[in-house]
C-alpha positions in Angstrom: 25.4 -30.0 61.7 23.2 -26.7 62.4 25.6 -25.9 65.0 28.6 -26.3 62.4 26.7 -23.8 60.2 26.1 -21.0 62.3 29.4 -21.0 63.5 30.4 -20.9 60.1 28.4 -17.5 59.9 29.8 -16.5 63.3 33.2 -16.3 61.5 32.1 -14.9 58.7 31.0 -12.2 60.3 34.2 -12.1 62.1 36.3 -12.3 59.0 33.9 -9.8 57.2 34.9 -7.1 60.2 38.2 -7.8 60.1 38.7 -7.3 56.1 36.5 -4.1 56.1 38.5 -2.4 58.9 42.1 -3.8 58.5 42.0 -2.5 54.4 39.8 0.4 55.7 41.9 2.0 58.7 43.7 4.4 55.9 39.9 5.6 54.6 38.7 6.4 57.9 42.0 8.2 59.3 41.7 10.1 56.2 37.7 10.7 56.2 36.6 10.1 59.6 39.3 11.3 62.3 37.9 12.2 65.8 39.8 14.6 67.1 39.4 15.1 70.9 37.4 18.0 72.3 36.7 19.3 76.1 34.2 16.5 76.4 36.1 14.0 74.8 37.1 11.5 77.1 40.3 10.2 74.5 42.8 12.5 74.0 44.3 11.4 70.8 42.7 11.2 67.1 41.1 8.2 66.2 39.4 7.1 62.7 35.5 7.0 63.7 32.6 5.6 61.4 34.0 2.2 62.0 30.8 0.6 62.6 30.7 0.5 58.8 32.5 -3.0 60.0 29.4 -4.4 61.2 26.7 -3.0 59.4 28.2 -4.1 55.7 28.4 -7.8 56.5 24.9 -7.7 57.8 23.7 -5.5 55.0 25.2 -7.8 52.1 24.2 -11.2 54.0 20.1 -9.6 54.1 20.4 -8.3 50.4 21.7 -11.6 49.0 19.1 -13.3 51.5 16.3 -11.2 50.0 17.4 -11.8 46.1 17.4 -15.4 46.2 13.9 -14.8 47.8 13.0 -13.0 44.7 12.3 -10.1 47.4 9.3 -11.5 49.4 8.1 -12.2 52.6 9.2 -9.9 55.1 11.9 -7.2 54.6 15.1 -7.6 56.9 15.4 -5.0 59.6 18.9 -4.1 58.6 17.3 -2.6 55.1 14.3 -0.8 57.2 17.7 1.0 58.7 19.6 2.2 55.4 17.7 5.9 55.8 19.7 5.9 59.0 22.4 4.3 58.3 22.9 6.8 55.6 22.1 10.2 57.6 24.5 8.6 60.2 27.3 7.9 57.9 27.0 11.7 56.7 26.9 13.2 60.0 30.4 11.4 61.0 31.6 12.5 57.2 30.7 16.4 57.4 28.1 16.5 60.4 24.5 16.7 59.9 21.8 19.4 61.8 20.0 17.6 64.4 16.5 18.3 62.6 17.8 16.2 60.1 19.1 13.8 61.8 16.0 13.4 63.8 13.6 13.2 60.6 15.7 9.9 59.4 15.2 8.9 62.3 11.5 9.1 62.6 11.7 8.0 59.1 12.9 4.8 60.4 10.8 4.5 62.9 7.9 4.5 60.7 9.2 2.1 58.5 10.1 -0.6 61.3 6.4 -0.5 62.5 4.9 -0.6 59.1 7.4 -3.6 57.4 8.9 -4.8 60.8 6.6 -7.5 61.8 5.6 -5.7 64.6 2.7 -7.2 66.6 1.8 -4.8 69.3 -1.2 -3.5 67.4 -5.0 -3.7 68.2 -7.9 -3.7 66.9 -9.2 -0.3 68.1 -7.8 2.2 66.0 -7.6 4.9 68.6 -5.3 2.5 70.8 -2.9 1.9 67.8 -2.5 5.8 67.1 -1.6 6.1 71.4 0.5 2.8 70.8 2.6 4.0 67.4 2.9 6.9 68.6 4.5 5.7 72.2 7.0 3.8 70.1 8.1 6.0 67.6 9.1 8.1 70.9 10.6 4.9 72.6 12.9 3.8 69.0 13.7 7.1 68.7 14.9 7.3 72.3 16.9 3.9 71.8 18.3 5.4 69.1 19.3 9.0 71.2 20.6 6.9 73.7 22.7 4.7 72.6 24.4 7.1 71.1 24.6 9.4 74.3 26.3 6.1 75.7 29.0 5.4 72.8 31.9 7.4 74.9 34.1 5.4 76.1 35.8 2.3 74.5 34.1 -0.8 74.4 31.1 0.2 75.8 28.7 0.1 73.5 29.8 -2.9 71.6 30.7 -5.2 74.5 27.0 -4.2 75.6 25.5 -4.6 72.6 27.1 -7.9 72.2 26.0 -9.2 74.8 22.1 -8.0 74.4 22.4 -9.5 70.8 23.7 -12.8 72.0 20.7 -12.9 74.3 17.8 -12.3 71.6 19.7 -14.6 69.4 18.9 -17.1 71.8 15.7 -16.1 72.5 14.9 -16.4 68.5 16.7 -20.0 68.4 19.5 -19.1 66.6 19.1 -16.1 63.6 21.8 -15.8 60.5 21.8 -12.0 60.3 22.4 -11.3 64.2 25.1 -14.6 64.4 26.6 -12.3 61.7 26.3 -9.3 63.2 27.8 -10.7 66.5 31.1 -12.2 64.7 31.6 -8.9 63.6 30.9 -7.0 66.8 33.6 -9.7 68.3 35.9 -8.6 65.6 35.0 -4.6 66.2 35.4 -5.2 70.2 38.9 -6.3 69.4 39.5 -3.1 67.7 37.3 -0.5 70.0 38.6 -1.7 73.0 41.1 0.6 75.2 43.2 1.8 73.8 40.7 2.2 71.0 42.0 2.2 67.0 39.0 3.5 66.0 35.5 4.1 67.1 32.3 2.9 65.7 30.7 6.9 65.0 27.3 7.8 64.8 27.0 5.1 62.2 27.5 2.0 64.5 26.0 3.7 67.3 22.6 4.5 65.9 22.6 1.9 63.7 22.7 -0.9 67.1 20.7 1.2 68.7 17.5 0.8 66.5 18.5 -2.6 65.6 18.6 -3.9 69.3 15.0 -2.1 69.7 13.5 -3.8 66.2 14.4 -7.6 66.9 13.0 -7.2 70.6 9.6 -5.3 69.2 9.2 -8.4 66.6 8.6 -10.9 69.6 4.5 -11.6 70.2 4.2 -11.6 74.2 4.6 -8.1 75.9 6.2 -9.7 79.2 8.5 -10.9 76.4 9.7 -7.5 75.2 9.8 -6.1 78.4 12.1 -8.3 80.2 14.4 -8.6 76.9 14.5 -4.7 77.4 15.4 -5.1 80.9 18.6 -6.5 80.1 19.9 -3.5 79.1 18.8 -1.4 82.3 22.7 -0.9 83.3 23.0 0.9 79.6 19.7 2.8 79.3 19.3 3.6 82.9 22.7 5.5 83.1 21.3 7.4 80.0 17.8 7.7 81.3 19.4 8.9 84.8 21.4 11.3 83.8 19.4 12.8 81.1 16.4 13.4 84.4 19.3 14.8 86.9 20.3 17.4 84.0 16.6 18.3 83.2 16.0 18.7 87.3 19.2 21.1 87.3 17.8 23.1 84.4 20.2 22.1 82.4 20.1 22.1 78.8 19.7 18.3 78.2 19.9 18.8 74.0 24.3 20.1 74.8 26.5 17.2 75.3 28.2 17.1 78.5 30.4 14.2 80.3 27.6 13.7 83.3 27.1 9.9 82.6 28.3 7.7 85.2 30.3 5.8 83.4 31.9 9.2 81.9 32.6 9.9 85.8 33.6 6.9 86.8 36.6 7.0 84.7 37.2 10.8 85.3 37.2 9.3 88.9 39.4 6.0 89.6 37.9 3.9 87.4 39.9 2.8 84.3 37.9 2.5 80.6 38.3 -1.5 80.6 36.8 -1.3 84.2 34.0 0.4 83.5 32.8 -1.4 80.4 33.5 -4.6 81.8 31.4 -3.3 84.6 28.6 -2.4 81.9 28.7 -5.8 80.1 28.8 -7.8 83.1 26.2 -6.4 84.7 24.1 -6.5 81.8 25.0 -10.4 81.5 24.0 -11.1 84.4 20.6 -9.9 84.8 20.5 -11.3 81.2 21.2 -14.8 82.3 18.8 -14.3 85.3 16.2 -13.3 82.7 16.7 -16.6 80.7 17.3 -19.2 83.7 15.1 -18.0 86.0 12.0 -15.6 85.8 10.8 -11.9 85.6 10.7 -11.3 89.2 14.5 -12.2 89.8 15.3 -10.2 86.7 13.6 -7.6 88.8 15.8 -8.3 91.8 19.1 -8.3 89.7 18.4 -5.0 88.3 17.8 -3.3 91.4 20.7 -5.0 92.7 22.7 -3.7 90.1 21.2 0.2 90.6 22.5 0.0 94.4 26.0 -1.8 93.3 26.1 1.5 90.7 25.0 3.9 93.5 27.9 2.3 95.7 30.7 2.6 92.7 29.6 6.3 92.1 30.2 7.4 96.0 33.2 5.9 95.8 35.1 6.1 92.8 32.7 8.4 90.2 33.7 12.4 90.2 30.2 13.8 91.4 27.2 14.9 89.5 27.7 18.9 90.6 31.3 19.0 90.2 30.8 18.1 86.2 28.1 19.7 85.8 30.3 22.7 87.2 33.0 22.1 84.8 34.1 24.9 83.1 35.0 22.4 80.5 31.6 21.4 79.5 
């Protein structure tokens, strides 16, 4: 009977999506159209700020949860994100200086640790400052990063998708993120190459410190860690890249298309390739995580680093060529 339920959610999430962006398509060609650039890797226009899709559902199902609760206990992570959400959805709209953007962010940051449930705090109050101020640095990063990696279609919500499903069942089953995985299923369908619209600063950001503020609410540290780990396809190509540009000198604030999987396709690989490369490789070390133990997770990620190191000598266009690229 449970199970029945959260399927039921499931598809309402997925029906949610599909309302939002099959009556919306005309509102974001109009408002939101990407048009390509010289480090665009689409060379059409496409409506962006679609992952409106997947943040309303989730945003609706936590506001009607938190009425009927008269508003008490704790306050749902989506609405600690609505400072974000809304600086994001303006930066798609009319774009946004990055001062800005970063103070919503922090602003977010701040309020996930004070009303997230977080429980990484100590009892020495000089140890709290070091550890709130180490994760306002590590959401904010999430947040940076995930969007560096929201490029190429499907990527970031066949990723995301699949680190969600993973907490989900970590937390035995949780009605905002079976929501928020219908509609990601829904959005995939619609993101994926060739893309009919892309999910903007708004879903990018928005997953980005969502994924980070679940994972911080669980208690055990070796808990957190290896949840985190799953991801280590995603955020290490981010990571990577962003330490190879700062050891060229480069400026690592200008975008650029020096991510592998930005290579990759400029190389041999086509855009389903490499994000079913991403997602698979992320499942995988996900369902080593979950079926066996840390240390294999361990092993599957460093297997995964050499299998990447392999795919970029052979099919990725090379770090110095790009970063040559008159077009960047």
């Amino acid at each position: 009977m449970i199970s029945i339920i959260y399927l039921g959610y499931f598809f309402l999430g997925v029906s949610s999506s599909f309302l939002i962006l099959k009556n919306g398509i005309k509102f974001f060609e109009e408002f939101f159209l990407d048009n390509p650039n010289k480090r665009s890797l689409h060379f059409k226009p496409v409506p962006s700020a679609g992952g409106l899709s997947f943040i309303i559902p989730i945003l609706i199902y936590d506001l009607i949860f938190a009425y009927f609760n008269n508003f008490k206990g704790d306050i749902s992570l989506s609405l600690l994100c609505i400072p974000l959400i809304g600086i994001s959805f303006l930066d798609d709209l009319i774009k946004v200086s990055p001062k800005y953007r970063y103070l919503f962010q922090l602003l977010t940051s701040f309020l996930i640790l004070g009303f997230g449930n977080v429980n990484l705090f100590l009892l020495n109050p000089i140890f709290n400052i070091l550890i709130f101020i180490f994760l306002v640095i590590f959401i904010t990063g999430s947040i940076n990063f995930t969007n560096f990696m929201d490029g190429s279609d499907g990527l970031v919500a066949g990723c995301m998708f699949v680190f969600f499903l993973i907490i989900n069942y970590k937390l035995n089953s949780n009605i905002s993120i079976i929501i928020l995985l219908g509609s990601l299923a829904t959005f995939i369908y619609w993101n994926w190459n060739p893309a009919k619209i892309f999910m903007g600063d708004t879903g990018s950001t928005f997953l980005g410190v969502y994924f980070v503020a679940n994972i911080l609410k669980f208690d055990e540290i070796n808990e957190i860690v290896g949840l985190l780990l799953i991801a280590s396809p995603f955020f290490g190509d981010a990571l990577i890249t962003l330490f190879r540009r700062f050891l060229k000198r480069q400026n690592i604030f200008k975008a650029h298309r020096q991510h592998l999987y930005q290579r990759l396709y400029l190389g041999k690989l086509s855009k389903q390739q490499v994000a079913l490369l991403y997602i698979l490789q992320s499942l995988i070390i996900g369902i080593v995580y979950i079926k066996l133990n840390f240390i294999y997770e361990i092993g599957s990620i460093l297997a995964s680093l050499f299998i990447m190191y392999l795919l970029e000598k052979k099919y990725a266009v090379s770090f110095d060529q790009e970063m040559n690229n008159k077009l960047i």
